[in-house]
C-alpha positions in Angstrom: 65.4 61.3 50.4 63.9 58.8 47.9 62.3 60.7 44.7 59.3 58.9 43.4 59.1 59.6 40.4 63.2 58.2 40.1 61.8 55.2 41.7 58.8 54.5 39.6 61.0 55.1 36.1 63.7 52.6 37.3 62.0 50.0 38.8 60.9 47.3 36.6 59.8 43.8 36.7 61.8 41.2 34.5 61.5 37.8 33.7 64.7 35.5 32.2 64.2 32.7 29.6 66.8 30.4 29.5 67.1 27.5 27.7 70.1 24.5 27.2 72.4 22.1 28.6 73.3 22.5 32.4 76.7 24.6 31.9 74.7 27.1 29.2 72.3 27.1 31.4 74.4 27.9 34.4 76.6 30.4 32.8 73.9 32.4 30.6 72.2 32.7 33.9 75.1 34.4 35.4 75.8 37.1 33.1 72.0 37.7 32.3 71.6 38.6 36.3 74.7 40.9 35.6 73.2 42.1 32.6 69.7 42.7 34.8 71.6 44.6 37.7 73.4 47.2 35.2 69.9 48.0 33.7 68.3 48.3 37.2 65.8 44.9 36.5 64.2 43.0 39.2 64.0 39.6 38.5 60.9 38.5 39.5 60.9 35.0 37.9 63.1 33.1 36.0 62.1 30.2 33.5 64.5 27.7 32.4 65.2 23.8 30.8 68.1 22.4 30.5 67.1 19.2 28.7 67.4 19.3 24.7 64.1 17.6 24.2 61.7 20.0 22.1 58.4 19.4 24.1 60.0 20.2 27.5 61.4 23.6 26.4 57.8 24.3 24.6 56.0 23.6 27.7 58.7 26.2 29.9 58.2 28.9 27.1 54.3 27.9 27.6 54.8 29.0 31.1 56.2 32.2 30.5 53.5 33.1 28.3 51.4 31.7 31.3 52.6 34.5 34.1 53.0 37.1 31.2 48.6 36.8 30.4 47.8 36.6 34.2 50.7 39.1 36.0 49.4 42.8 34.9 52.1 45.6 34.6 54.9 45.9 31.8 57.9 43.4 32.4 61.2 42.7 30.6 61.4 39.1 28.8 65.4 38.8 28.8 66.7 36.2 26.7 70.7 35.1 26.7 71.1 36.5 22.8 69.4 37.5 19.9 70.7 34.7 18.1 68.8 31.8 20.6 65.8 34.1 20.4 65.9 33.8 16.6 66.3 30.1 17.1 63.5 29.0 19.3 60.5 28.6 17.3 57.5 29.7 19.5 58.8 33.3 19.6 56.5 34.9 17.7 54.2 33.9 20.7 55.1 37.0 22.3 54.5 39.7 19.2 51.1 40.4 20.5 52.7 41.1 24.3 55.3 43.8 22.4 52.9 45.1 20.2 50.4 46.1 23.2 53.1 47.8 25.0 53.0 44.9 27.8 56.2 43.4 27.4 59.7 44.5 26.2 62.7 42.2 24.8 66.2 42.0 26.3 69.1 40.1 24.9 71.9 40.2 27.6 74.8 39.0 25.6 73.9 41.9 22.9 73.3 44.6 25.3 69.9 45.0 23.2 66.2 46.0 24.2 63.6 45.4 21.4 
């Protein structure tokens, strides 16, 4: 017997940022998918660049913000670490997504939800 209200607590929507060259890229994805199945995350899209130019991995991070403002619902925004998040330097695109409530922050390597 399936208990709804189990159901409705567990499931939740997550989306991966990843960003890199192609073996980062490659193995940050692996262990964030491990990281997603331990915390009962469906991954529902993932974005990703693997080229080190600035203006492509701005325009993937543009994206994400994209399908966060027109997908309704709360999601999980995982990134690889805290350390890339602190990094990349559009972050603070997202404060207004956590401060609503709309949108939480995962770091996989750091077993950490913000």
């Amino acid at each position: 017997m399936i208990n709804p209200i189990t159901e409705t607590i567990n499931s939740k929507e997550a989306v991966l940022f990843i960003y890199g060259n192609l073996s980062e890229v490659t193995r940050q994805f692996a262990e964030m998918l491990k990281y997603c199945k331990r915390k009962n995350l469906h991954v529902v899209d993932v974005f990703f660049e693997t080229s080190s130019i600035k203006s492509y991995e701005e325009k993937c991070f543009n994206q994400l913000l994209d399908y966060i403002k027109h997908n309704k619902g709360k999601f999980a925004v995982v990134f690889y670490s805290r350390q890339d998040f602190n990094k990349f330097p559009l972050t603070h695109k997202l404060s207004p997504f956590r401060y609503t409530g709309r949108i939480d922050l995962h770091f996989a390597k750091d077993n950490v939800i913000i």
